[in-house]
N, C-alpha and C positions, 0 to 999 in steps of 0.2 A: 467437506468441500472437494468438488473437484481438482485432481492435481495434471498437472501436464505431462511428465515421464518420472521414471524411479521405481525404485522396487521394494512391495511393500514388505512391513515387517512383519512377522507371523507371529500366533501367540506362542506356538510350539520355541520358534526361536527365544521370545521372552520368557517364556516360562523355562525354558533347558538353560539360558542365562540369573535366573534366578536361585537355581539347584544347585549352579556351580559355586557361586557365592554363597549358600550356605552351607558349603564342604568345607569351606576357609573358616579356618579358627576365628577368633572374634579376637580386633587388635584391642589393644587397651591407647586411644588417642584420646589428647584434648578434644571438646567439640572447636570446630572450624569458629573463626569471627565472623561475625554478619556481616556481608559485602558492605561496603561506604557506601551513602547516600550518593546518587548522582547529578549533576547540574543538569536539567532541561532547559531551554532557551528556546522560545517562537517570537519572532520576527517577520512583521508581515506590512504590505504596503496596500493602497486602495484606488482603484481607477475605474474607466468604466472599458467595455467591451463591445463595437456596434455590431450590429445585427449579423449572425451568420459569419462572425470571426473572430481569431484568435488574438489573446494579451496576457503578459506574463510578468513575474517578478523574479530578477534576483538579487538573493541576498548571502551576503556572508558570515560567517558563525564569527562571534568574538574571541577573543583567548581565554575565555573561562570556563568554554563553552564549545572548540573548536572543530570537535564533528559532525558537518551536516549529514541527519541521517532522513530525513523524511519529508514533507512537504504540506501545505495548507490551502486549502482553499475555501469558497463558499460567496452566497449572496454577500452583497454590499446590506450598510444599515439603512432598514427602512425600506430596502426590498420587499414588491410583494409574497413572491413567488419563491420554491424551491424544486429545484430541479433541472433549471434553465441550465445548466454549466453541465460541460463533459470535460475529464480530466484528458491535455491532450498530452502533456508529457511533464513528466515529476521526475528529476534525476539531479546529483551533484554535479556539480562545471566548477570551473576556475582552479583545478588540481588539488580540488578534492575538499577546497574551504570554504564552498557558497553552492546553494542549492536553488534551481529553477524550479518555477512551475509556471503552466500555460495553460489556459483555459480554454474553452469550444463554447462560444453562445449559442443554442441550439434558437433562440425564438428570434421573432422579425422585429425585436425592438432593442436598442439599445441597455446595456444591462448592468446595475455598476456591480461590483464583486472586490473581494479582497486573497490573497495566496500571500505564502510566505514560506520560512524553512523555518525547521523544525533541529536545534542543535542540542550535542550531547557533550557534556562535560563527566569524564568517567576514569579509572586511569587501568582501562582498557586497547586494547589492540582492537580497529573497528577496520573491516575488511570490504569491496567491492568488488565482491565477483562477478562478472559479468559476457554476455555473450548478442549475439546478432543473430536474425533470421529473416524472414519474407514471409508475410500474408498475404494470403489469397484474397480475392476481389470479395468482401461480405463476410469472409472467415475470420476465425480465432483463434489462435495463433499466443506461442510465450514458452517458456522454461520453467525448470527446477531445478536453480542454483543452491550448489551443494558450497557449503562454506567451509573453509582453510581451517585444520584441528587448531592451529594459534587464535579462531575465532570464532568457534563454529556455534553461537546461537544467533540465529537468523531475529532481526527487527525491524528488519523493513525492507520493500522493493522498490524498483524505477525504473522507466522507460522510456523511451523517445524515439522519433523516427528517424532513421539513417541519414536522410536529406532535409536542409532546414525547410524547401520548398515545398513536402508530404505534411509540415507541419499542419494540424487541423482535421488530418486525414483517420489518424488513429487513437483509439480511445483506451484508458484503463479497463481491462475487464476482469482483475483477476491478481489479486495482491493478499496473499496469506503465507505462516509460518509451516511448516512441511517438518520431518523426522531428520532430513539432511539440512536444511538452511531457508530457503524463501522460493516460493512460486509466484513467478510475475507474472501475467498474459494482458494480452491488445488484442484489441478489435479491430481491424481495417474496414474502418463505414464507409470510406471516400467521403465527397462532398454533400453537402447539408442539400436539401433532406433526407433526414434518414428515412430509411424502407428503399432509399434507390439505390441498385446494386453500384458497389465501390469501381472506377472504371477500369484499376487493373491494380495488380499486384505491390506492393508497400513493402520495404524494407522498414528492419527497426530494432532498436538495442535493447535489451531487458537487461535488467542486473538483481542483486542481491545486496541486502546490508546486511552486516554477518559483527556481531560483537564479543569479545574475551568471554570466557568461562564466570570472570568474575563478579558479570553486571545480571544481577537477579532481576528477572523477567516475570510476566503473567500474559497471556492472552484472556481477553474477555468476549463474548459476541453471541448472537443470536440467530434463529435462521427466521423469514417470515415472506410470507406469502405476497407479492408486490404487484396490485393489479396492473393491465394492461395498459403500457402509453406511461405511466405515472411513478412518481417518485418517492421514498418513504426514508426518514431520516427516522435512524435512533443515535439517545443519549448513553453513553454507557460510563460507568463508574469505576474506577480503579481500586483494588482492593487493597488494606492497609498496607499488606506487607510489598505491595509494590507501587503506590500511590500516587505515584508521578506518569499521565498520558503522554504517549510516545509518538502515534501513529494510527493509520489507518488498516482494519483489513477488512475486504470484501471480495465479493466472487459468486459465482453460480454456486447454488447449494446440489444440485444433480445435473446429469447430462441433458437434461430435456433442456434447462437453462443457459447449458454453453453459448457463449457470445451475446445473450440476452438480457445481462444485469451489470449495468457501467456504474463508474463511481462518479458523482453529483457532489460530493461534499465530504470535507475531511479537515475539522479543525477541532481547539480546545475551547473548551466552555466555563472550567473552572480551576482550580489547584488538583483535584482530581475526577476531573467528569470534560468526557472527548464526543464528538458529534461527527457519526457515520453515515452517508449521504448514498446511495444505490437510485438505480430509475431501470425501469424494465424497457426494454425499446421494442418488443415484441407485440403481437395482438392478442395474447393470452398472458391469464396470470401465471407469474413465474416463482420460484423457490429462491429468494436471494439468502445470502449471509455476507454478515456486516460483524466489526468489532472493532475491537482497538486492542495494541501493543500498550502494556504496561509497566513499567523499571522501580525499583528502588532511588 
């Protein structure tokens, strides 16, 4: 996946990290406990969206369950269509215990749809690093937040635009887990229809979700070819040892794709099976990659 800034890591550096640890005598330790089980919690509500605008949910994590780390969204039931929604901003509000998400109807009809937050019960330190920048009119645009040594495995990112009045303006395009913490990126499309240039430059906040050392992770995902104009939803399956769906990732899979593969869809389907939504907005088929965050 494309990343935004940072510096990669080399194999020489791994490998000369590897040499050095086996100079070290071999300790004699108990094996470690398997991390606890963690609480997941989705909370999600249902409305509809008219044509060509934005609608949103928020919602608070409970105390069992009290950090909001991610977001949800997707067609209402009984929708025909997927793909209609562009993610327009997924991030935590209310000081840090309830999570927004807002949606982009891209078609000329009314469209019903559901979003919600996605909470984590863990007895972890959960961190939000985060930062601001400016897109250019049609560009792509986001960081690579590095997450706090008290927290540093990256689970999720979020975004939103600087002024509630750009809301609509900018899209998800760009949400994966990185060597240092989390890569967010936005689109600045401006106003619907897409293919017409944005009418000027867009401020916007990106961040990072960053969790304790001791919430065992997996990333899952796939990369696939998403023709032109059109949307492509996978299912993906959490594996035992971390069995509980988290979140979303998605993003351009190469450079030719930058700014070309928005997120459409991003919710749970089962105890352990998550649904990744991508849509190419482009005239050619593009390289997308989709997945999901997965915890113990």
């Amino acid at each position: 996946m494309r990343r935004h800034t940072g510096p990669a890591v080399t194999i020489m550096g791994c490998m000369g990290a590897l040499l050095c640890a086996a100079e070290a005598p071999a300790a004699q330790t108990p094996p470690a406990p398997a991390p606890a089980r963690s609480t997941v919690v989705v909370l999600e509500d249902q409305g509809v969206v008219p044509p060509n605008a934005t609608r949103g949910f928020t919602r608070f994590c409970p105390k069992r369950a009290p950090h909001p780390v991610g977001g949800t969204f997707g067609p209402g039931a009984g929708a025909p269509l997927v793909g209609q929604f562009l993610l327009a901003a997924s991030y935590p509000t209310r000081e840090q215990r309830a999570w927004r998400v807002v949606v982009k109807n891209i078609t000329p009809l009314a469209q019903s749809f559901f979003a919600g937050a996605v909470c984590l019960g863990a007895d972890v330190r959960v961190a939000y690093p985060q930062t601001t920048g400016v897109a250019a009119p049609g560009a792509d645009a986001g960081a690579q937040l590095r997450c706090p040594a008290s927290a540093p495995r990256g689970i999720g990112g979020f975004f939103r635009p600087q002024q509630t009045s750009a809301m609509g303006q900018i899209a998800g395009d760009g949400s994966f887990r990185t060597g240092a913490g989390w890569d967010t990126a936005i689109r600045n499309i401006g106003p619907i229809p897409l293919g017409m240039l944005a009418p000027g430059p867009l401020g916007y906040r990106v961040g990072g979700v960053c969790a304790g050392a001791g919430l065992r992770t997996a990333t899952v995902s796939r990369v696939r070819t998403v023709p032109a104009g059109q949307a492509a939803q996978t299912t993906f399956r959490c594996p035992a040892r971390t069995p509980q769906p988290l979140g979303a990732v998605y993003a351009a899979a190469n450079a030719a794709a930058a700014g070309q593969i928005l997120a459409t869809g991003a919710f749970r389907t089962g105890a352990r099976t998550w649904v990744t939504g991508v849509r190419n907005v482009s005239d050619k088929p593009q390289a997308g990659a989709s997945g999901a965050i997965c915890v113990r």
